[in-house]
C-alpha angles and dihedrals in degrees: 000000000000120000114248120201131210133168121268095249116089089278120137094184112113107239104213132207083250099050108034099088090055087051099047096047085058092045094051092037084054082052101256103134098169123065127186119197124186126189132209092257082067092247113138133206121217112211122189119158122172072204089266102049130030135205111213128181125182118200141178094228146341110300081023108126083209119172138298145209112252137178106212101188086054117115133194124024127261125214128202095087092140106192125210092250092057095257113135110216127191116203135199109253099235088063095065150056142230106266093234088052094050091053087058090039087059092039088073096039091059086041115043092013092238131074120274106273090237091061138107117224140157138221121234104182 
């Protein structure tokens, strides 16, 4: 069986490797700057950009750590992650990506199910 992806929202609609970075620019030029996707696997992908930077996770399933991008030559820290629920977070920048990096980062999630070889990432855990 191969893992779909939507987003968490109600939505039944597949989200694709091809199309997610379309989806994801509306939905952070409407103001939503958190996404959450789930697969059918029951993974889930957590997405906050402050619009420069993101923050991704990626778990197994809901109360997992899982794992996250991170960019370990970053310094510094960035501010401006606005999550769904109002809360302003602030991030240090290695862990986090460049937001045009962590579209292609979930591009292959969506579409290969891991994270791109070429890619830093903890483990929470």
């Amino acid at each position: 069986m191969i893992e779909s992806w939507v987003i968490d929202d109600g939505s039944r609609a597949p989200v694709s490797s091809d199309t997610v970075r379309e989806v994801l620019r509306a939905r952070i030029a409407g103001g939503q700057h958190e996404t959450w996707l789930a697969s059918s696997f029951g993974r889930l992908v957590a997405f906050v950009t402050n619009n420069e930077r993101a923050m991704m996770s990626l778990v197994n399933e809901e109360g997992d750590p899982g794992e996250h991008a991170v960019d370990p030559g970053a310094g510094g820290s960035s501010e401006g992650f606005v999550l769904s629920n109002g809360q302003h977070d602030e991030y240090p920048n290695k862990d986090t990506v460049p937001l045009e990096e962590a579209f292609r980062i979930l591009s292959h999630i969506l579409s290969e199910g891991s994270w791109p070889p070429d890619t830093s990432w903890m483990v929470d855990r």
